[in-house]
N, CA, C, O and CB atoms as a CASP TS submission, in Angstrom:
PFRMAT TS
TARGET T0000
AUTHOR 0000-0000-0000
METHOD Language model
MODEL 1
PARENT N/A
ATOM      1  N   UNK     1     102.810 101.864  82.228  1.00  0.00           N
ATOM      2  CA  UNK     1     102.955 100.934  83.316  1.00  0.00           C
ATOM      3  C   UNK     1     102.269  99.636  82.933  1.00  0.00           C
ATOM      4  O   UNK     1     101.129  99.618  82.468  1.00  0.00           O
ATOM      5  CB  UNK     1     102.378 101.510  84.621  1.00  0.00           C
ATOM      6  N   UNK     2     103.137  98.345  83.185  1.00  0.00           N
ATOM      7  CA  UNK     2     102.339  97.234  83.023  1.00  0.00           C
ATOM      8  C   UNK     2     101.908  96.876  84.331  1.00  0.00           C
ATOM      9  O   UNK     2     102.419  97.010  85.443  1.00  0.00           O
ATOM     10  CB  UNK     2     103.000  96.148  82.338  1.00  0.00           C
ATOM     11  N   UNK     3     100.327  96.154  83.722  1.00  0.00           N
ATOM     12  CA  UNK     3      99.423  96.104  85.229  1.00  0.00           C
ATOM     13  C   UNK     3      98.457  94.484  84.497  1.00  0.00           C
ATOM     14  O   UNK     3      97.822  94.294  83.460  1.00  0.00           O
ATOM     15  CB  UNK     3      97.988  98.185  85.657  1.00  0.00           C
ATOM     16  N   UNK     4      98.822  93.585  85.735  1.00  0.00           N
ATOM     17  CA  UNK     4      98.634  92.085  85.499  1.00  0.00           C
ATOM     18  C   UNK     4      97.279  91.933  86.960  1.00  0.00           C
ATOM     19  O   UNK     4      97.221  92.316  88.128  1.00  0.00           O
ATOM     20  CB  UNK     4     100.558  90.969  85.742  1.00  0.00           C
ATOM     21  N   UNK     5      96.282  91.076  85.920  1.00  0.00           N
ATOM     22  CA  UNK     5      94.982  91.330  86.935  1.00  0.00           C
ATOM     23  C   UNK     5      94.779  89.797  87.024  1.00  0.00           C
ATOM     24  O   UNK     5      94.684  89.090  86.021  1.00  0.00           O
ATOM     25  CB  UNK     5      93.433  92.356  86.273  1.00  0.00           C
ATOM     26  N   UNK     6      94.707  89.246  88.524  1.00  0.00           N
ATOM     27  CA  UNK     6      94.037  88.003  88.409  1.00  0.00           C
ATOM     28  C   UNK     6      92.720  87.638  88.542  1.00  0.00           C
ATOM     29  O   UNK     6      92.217  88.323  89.432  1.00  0.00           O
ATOM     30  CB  UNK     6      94.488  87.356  89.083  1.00  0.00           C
ATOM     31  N   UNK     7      91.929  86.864  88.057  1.00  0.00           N
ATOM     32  CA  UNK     7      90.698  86.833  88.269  1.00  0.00           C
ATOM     33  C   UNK     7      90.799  85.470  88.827  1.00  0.00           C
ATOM     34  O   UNK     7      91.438  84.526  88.362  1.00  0.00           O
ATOM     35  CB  UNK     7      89.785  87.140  87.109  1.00  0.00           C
ATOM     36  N   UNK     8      89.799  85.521  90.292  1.00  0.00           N
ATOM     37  CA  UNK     8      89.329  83.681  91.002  1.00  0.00           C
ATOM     38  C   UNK     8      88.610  83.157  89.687  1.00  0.00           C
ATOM     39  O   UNK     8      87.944  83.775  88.857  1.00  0.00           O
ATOM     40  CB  UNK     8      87.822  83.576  92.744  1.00  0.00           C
ATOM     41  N   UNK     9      89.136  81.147  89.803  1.00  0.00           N
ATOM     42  CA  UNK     9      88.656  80.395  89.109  1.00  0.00           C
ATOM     43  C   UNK     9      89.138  80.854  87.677  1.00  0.00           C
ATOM     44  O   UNK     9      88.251  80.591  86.865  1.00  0.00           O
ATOM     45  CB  UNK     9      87.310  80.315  89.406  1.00  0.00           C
ATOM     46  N   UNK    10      90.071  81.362  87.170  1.00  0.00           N
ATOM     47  CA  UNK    10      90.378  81.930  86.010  1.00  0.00           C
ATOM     48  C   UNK    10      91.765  81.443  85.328  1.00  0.00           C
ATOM     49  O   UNK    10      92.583  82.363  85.308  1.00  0.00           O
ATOM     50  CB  UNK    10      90.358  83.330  86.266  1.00  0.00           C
ATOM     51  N   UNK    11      92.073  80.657  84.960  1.00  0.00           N
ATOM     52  CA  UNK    11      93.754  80.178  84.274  1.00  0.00           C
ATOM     53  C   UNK    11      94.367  81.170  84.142  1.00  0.00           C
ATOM     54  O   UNK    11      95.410  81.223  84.794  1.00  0.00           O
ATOM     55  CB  UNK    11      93.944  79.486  82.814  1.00  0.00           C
ATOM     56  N   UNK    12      94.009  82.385  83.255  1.00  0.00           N
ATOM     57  CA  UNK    12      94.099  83.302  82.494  1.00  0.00           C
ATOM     58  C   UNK    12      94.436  84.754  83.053  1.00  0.00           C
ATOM     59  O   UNK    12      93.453  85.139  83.687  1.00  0.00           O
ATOM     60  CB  UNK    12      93.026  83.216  81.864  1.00  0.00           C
ATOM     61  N   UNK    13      95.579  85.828  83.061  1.00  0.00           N
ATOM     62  CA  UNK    13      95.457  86.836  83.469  1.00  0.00           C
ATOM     63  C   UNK    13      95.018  87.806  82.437  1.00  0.00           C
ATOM     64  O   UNK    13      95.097  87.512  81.244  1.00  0.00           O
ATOM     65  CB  UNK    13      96.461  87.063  84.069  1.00  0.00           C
ATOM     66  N   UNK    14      94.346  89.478  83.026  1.00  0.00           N
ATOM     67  CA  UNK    14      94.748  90.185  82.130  1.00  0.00           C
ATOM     68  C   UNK    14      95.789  90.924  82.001  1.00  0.00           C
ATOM     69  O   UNK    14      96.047  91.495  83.060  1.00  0.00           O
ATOM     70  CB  UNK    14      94.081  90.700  81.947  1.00  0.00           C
ATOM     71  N   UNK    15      96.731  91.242  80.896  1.00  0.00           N
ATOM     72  CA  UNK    15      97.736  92.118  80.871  1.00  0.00           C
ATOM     73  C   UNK    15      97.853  92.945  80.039  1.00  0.00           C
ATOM     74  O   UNK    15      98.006  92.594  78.869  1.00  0.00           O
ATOM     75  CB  UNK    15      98.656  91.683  80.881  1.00  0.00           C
ATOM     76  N   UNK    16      97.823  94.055  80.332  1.00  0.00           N
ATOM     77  CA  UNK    16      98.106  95.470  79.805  1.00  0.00           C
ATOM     78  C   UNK    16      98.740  96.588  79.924  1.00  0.00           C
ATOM     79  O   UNK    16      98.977  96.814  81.111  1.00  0.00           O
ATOM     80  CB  UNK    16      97.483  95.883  79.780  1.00  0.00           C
ATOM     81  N   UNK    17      99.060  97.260  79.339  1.00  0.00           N
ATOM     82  CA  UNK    17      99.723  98.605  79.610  1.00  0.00           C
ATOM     83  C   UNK    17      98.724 100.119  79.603  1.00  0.00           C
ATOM     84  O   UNK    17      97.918 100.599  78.806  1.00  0.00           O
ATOM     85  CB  UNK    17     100.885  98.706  78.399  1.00  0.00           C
ATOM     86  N   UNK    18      99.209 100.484  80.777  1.00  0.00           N
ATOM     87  CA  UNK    18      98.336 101.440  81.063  1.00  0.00           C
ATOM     88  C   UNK    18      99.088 103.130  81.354  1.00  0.00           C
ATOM     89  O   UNK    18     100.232 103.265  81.786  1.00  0.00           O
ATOM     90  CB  UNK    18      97.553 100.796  82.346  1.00  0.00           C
ATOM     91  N   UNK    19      98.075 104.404  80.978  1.00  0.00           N
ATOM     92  CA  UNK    19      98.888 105.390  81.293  1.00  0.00           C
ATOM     93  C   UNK    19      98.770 106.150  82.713  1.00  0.00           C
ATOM     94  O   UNK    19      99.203 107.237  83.097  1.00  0.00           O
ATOM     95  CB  UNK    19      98.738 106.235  80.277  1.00  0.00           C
ATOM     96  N   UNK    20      98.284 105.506  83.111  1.00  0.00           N
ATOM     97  CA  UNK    20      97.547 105.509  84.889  1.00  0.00           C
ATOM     98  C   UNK    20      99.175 105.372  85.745  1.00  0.00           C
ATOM     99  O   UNK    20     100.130 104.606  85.616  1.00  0.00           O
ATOM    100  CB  UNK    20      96.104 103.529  85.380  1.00  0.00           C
ATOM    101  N   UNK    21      98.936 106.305  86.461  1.00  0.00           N
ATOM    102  CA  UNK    21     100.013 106.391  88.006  1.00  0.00           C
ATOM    103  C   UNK    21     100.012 104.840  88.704  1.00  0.00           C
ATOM    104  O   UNK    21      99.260 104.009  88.194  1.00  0.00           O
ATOM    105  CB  UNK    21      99.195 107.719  89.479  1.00  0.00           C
ATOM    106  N   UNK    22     100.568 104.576  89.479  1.00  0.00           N
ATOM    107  CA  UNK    22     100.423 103.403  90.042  1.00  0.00           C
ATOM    108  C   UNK    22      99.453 104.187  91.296  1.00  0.00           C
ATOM    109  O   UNK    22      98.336 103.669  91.262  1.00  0.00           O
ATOM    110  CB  UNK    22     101.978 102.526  90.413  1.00  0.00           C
ATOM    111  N   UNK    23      99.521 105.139  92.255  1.00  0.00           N
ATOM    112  CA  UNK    23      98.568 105.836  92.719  1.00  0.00           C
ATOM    113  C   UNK    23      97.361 106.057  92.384  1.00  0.00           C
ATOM    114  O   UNK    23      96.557 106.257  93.294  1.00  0.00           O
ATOM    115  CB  UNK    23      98.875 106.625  92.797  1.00  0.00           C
ATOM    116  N   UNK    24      96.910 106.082  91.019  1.00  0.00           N
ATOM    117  CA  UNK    24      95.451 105.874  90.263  1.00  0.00           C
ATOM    118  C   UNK    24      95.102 104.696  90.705  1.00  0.00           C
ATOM    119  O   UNK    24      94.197 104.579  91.530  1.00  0.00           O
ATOM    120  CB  UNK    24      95.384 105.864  88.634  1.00  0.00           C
ATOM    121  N   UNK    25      95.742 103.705  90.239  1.00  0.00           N
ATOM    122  CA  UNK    25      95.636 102.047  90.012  1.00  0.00           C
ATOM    123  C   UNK    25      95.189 101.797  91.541  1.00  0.00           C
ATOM    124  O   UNK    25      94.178 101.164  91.847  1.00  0.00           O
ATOM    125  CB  UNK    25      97.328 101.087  89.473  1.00  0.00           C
ATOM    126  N   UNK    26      96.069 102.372  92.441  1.00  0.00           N
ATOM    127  CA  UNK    26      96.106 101.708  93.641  1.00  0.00           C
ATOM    128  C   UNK    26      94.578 102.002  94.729  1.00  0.00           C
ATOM    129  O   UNK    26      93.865 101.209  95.344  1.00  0.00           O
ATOM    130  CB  UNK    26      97.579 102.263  94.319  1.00  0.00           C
ATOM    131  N   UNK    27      94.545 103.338  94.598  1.00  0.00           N
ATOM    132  CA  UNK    27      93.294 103.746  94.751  1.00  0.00           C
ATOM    133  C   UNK    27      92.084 103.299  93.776  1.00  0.00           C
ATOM    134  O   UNK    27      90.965 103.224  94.282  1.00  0.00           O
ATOM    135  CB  UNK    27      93.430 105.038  94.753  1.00  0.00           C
ATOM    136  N   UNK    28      92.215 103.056  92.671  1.00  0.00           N
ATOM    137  CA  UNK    28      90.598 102.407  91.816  1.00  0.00           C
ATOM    138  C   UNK    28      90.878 101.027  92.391  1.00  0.00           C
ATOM    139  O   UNK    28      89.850 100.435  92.716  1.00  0.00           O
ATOM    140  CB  UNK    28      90.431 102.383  89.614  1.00  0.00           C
ATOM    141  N   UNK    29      91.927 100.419  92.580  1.00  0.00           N
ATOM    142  CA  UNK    29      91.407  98.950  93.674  1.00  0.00           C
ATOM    143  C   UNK    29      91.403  98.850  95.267  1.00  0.00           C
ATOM    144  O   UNK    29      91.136  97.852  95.936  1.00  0.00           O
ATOM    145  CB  UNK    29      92.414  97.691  93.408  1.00  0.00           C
ATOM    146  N   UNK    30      91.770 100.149  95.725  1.00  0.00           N
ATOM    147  CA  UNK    30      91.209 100.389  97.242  1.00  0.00           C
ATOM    148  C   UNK    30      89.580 100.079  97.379  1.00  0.00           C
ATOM    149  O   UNK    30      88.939  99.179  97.923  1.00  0.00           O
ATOM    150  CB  UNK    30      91.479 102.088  97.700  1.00  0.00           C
ATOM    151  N   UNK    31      89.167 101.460  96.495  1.00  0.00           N
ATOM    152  CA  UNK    31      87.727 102.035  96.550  1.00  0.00           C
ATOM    153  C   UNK    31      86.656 100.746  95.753  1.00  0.00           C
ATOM    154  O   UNK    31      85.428 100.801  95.800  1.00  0.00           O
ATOM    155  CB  UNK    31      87.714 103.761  95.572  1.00  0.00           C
ATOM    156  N   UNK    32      87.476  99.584  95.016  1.00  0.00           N
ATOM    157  CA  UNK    32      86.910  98.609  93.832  1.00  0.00           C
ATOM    158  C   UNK    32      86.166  97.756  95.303  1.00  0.00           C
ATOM    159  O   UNK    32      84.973  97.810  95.601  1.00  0.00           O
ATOM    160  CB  UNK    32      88.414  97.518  92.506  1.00  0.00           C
ATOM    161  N   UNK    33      87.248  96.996  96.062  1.00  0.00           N
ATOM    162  CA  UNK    33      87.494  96.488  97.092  1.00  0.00           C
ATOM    163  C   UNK    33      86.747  96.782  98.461  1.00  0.00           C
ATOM    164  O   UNK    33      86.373  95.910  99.244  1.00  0.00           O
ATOM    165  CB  UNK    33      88.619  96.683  97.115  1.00  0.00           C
ATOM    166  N   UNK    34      86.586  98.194  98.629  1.00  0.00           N
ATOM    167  CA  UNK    34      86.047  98.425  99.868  1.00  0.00           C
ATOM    168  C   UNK    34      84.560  98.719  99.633  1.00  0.00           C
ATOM    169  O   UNK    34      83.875  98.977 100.622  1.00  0.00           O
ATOM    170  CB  UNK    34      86.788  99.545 100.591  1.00  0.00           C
ATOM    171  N   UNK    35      84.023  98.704  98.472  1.00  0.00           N
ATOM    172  CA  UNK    35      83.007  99.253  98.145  1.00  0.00           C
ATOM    173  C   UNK    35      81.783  97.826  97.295  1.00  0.00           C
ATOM    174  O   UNK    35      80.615  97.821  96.905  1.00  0.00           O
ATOM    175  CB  UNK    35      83.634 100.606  97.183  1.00  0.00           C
ATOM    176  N   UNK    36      83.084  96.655  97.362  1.00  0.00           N
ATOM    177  CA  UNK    36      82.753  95.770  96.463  1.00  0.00           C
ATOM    178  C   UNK    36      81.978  95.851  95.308  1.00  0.00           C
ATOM    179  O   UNK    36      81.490  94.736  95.122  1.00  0.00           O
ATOM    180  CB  UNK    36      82.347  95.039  96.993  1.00  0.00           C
ATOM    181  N   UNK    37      81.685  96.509  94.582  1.00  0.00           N
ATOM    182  CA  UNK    37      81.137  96.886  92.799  1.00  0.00           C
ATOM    183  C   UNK    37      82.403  96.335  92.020  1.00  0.00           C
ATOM    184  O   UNK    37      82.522  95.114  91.913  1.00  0.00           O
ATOM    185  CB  UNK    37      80.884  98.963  92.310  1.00  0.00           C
ATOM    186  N   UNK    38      83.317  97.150  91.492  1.00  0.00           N
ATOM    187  CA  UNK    38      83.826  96.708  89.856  1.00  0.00           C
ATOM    188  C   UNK    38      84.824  97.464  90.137  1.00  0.00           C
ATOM    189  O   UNK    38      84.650  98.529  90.731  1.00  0.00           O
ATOM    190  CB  UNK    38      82.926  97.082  88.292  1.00  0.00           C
ATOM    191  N   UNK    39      86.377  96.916  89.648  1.00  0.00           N
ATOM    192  CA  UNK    39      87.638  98.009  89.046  1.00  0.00           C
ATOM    193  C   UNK    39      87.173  97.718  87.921  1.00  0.00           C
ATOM    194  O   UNK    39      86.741  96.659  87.467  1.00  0.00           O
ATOM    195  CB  UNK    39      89.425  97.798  89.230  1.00  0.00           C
ATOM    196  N   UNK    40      87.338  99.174  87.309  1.00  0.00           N
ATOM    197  CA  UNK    40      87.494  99.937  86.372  1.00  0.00           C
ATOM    198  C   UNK    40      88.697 100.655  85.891  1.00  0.00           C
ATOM    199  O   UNK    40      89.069 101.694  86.438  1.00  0.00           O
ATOM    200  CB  UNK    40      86.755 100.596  86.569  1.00  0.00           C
ATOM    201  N   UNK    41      89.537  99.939  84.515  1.00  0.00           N
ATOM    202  CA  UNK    41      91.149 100.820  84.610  1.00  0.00           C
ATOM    203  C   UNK    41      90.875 100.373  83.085  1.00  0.00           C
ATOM    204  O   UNK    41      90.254  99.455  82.549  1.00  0.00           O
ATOM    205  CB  UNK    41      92.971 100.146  85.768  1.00  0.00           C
ATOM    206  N   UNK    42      91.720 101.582  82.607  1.00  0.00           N
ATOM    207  CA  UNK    42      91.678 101.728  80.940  1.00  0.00           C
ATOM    208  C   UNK    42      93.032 101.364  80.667  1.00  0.00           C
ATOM    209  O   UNK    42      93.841 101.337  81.595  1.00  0.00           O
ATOM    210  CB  UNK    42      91.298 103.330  80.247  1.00  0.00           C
ATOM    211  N   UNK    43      93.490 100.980  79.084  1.00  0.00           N
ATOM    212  CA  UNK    43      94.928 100.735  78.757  1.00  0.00           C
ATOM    213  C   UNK    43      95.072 102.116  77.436  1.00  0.00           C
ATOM    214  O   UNK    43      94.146 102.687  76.860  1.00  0.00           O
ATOM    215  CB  UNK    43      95.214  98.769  78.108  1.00  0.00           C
ATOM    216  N   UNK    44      96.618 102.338  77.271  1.00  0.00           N
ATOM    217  CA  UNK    44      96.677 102.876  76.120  1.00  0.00           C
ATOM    218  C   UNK    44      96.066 103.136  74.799  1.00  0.00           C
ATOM    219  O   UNK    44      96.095 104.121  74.061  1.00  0.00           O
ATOM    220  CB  UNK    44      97.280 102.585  75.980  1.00  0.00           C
ATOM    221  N   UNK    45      95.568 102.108  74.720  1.00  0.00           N
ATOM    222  CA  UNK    45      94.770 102.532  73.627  1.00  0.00           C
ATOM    223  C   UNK    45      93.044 102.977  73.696  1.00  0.00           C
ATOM    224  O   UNK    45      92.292 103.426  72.831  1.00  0.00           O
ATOM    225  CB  UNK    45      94.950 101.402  72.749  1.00  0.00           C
ATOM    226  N   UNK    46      92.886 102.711  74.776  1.00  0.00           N
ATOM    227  CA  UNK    46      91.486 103.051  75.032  1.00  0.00           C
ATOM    228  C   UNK    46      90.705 102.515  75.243  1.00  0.00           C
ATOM    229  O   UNK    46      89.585 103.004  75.091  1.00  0.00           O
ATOM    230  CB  UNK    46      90.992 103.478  74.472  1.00  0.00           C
ATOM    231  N   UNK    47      90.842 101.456  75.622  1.00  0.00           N
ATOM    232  CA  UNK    47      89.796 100.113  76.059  1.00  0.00           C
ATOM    233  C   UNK    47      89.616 100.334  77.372  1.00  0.00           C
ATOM    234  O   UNK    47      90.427 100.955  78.059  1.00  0.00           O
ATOM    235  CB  UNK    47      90.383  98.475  75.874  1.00  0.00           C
ATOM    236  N   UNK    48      88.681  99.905  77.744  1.00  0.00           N
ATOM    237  CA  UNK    48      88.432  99.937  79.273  1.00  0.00           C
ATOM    238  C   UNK    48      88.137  97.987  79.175  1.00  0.00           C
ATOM    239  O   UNK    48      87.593  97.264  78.341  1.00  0.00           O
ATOM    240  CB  UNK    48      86.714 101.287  79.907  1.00  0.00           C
ATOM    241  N   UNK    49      88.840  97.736  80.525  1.00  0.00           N
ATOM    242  CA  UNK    49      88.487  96.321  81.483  1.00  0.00           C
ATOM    243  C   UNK    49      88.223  96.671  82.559  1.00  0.00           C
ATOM    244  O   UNK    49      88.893  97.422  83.268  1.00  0.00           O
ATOM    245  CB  UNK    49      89.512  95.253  81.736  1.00  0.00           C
ATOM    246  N   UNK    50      86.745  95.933  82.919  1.00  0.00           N
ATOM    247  CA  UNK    50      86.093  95.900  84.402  1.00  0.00           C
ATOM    248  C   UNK    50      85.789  94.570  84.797  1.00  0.00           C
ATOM    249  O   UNK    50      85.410  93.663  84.056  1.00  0.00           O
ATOM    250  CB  UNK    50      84.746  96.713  84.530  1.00  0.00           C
ATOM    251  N   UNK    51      85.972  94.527  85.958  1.00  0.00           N
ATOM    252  CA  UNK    51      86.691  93.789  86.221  1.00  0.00           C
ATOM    253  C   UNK    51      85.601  93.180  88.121  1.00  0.00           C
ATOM    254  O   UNK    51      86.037  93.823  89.076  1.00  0.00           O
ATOM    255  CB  UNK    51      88.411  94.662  86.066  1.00  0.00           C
ATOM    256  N   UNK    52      84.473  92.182  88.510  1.00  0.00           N
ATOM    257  CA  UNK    52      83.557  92.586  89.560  1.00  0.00           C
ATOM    258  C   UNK    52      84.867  92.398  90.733  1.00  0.00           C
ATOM    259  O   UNK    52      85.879  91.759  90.444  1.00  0.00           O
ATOM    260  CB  UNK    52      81.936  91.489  89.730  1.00  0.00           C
ATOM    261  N   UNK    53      84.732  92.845  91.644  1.00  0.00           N
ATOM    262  CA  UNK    53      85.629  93.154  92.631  1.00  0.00           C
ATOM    263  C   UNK    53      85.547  92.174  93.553  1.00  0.00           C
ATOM    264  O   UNK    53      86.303  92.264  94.521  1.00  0.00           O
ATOM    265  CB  UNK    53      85.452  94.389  93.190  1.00  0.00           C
ATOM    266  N   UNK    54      84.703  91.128  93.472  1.00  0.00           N
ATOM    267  CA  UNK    54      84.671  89.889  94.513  1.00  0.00           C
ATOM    268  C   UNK    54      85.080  89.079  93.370  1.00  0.00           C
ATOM    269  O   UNK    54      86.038  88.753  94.071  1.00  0.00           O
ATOM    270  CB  UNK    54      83.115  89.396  95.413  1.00  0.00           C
ATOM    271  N   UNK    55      85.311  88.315  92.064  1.00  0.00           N
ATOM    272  CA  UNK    55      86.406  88.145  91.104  1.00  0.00           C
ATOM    273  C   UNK    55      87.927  88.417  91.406  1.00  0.00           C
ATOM    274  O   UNK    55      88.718  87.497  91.198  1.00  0.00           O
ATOM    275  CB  UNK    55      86.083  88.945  90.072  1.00  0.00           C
ATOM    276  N   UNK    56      88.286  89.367  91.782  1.00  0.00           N
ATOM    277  CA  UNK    56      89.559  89.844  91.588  1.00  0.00           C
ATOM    278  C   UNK    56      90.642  88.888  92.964  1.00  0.00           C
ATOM    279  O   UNK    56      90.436  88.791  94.173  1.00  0.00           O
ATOM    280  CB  UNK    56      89.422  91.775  91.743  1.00  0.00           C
ATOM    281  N   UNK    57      91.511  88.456  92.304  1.00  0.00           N
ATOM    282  CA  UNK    57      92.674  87.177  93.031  1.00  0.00           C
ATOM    283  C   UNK    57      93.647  88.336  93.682  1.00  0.00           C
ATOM    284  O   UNK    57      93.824  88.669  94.854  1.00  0.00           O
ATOM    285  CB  UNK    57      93.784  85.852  91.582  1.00  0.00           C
ATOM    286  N   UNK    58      94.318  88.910  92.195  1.00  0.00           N
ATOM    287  CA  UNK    58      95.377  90.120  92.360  1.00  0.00           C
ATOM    288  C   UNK    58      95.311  91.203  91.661  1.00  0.00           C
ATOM    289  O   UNK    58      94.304  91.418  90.985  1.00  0.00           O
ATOM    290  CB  UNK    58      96.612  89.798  92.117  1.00  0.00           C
ATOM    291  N   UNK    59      96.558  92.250  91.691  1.00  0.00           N
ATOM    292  CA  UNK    59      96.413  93.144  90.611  1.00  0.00           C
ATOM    293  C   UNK    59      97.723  93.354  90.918  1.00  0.00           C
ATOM    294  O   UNK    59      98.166  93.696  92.015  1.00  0.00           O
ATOM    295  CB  UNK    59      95.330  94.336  90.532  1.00  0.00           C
ATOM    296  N   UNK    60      98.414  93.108  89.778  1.00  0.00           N
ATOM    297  CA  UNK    60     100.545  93.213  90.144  1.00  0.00           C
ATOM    298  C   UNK    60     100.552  94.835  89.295  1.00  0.00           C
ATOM    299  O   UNK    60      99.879  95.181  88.324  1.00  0.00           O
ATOM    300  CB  UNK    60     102.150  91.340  88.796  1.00  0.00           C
ATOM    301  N   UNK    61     101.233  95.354  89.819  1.00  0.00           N
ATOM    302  CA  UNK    61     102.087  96.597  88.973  1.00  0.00           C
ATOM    303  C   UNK    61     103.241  96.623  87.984  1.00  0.00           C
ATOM    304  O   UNK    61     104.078  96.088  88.711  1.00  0.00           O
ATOM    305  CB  UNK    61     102.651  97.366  89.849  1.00  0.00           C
ATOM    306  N   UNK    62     103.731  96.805  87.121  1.00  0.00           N
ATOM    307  CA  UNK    62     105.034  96.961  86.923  1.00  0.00           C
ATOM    308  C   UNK    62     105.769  97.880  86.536  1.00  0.00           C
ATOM    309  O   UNK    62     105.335  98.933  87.003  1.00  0.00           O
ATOM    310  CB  UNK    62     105.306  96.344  86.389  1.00  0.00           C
ATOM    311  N   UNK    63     106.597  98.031  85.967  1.00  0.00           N
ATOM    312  CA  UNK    63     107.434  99.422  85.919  1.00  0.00           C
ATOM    313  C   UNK    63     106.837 100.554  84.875  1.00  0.00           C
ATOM    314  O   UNK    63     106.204 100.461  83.823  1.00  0.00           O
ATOM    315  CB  UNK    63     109.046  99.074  85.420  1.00  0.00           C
ATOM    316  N   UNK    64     107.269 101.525  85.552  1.00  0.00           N
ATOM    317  CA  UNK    64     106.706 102.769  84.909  1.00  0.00           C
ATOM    318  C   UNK    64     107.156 103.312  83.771  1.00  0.00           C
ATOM    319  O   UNK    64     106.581 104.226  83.180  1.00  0.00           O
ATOM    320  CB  UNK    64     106.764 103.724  85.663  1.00  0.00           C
ATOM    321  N   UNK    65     108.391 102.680  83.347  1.00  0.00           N
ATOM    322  CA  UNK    65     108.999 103.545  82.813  1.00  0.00           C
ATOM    323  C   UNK    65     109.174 102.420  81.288  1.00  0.00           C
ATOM    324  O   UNK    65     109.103 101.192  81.316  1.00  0.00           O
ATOM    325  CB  UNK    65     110.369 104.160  83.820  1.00  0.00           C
ATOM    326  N   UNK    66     109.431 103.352  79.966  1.00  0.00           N
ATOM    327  CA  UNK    66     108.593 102.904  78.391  1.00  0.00           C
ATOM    328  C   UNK    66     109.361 101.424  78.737  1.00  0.00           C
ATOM    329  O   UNK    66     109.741 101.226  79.891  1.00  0.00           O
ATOM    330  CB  UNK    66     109.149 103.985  76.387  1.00  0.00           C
ATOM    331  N   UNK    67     109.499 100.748  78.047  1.00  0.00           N
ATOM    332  CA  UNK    67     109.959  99.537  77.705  1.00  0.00           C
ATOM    333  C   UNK    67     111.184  99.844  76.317  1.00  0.00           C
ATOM    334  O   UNK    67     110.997 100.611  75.373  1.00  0.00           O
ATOM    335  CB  UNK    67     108.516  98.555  77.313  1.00  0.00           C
ATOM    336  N   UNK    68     112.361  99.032  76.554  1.00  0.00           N
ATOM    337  CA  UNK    68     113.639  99.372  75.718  1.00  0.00           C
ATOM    338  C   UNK    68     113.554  98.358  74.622  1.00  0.00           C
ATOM    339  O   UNK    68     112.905  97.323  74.770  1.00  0.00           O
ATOM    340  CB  UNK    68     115.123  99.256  76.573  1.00  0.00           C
ATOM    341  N   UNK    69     114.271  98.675  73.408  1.00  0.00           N
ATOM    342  CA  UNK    69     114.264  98.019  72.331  1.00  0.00           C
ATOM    343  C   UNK    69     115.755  97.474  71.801  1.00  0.00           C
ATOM    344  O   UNK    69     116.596  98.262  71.369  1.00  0.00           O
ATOM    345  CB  UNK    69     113.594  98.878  71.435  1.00  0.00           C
ATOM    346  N   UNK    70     115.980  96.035  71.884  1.00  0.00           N
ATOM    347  CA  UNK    70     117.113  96.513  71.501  1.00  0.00           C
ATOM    348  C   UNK    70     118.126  95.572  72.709  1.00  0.00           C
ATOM    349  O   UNK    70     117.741  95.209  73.821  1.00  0.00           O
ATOM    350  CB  UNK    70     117.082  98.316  71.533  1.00  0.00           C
ATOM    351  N   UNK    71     119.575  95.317  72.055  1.00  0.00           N
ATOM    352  CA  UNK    71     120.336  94.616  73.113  1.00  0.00           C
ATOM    353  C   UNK    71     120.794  95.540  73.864  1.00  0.00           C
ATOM    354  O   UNK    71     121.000  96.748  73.749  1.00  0.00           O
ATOM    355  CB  UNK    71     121.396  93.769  72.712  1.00  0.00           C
ATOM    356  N   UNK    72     120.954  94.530  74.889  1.00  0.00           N
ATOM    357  CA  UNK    72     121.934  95.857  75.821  1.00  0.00           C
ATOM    358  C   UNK    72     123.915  95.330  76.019  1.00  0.00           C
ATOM    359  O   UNK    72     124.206  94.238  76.508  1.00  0.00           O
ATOM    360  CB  UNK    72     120.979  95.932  78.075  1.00  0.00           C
ATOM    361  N   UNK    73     124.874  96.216  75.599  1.00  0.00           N
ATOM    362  CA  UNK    73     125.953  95.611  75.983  1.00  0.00           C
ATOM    363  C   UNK    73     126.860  95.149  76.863  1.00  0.00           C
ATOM    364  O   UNK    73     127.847  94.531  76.465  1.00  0.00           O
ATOM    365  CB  UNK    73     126.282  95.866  75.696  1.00  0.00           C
TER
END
């Protein structure tokens, strides 16, 4: 899943691909949010971005499913 994070005062998004549910995602920025501390979400390869939760603009989702290679006819 690609998952696009905005940060206030920031030009810059982060973007990554992640192996997280959108239900994971959605809940670690419920609990980020209501609790105000930090999201915390890892990408494929194993990095973790945290992210302080009074920082955070947005957090977009995108599709779940792999990404295609290749024309389509």
């Amino acid at each position: 899943m690609d998952i696009k994070i905005g940060i206030i005062n920031s030009p810059r998004e982060l973007a990554f691909e992640t192996k997280q549910s959108a239900e994971d995602i959605e809940q670690a920025v419920s609990e980020a949010l209501t609790s105000q501390t930090h999201l915390s979400l890892q990408d494929e390869k194993g990095r973790k971005y945290v992210v302080a939760a009074a920082a955070l603009a947005y957090v977009e989702f995108g599709a779940e499913e792999a990404r295609r290679i290749g024309f389509v006819a």
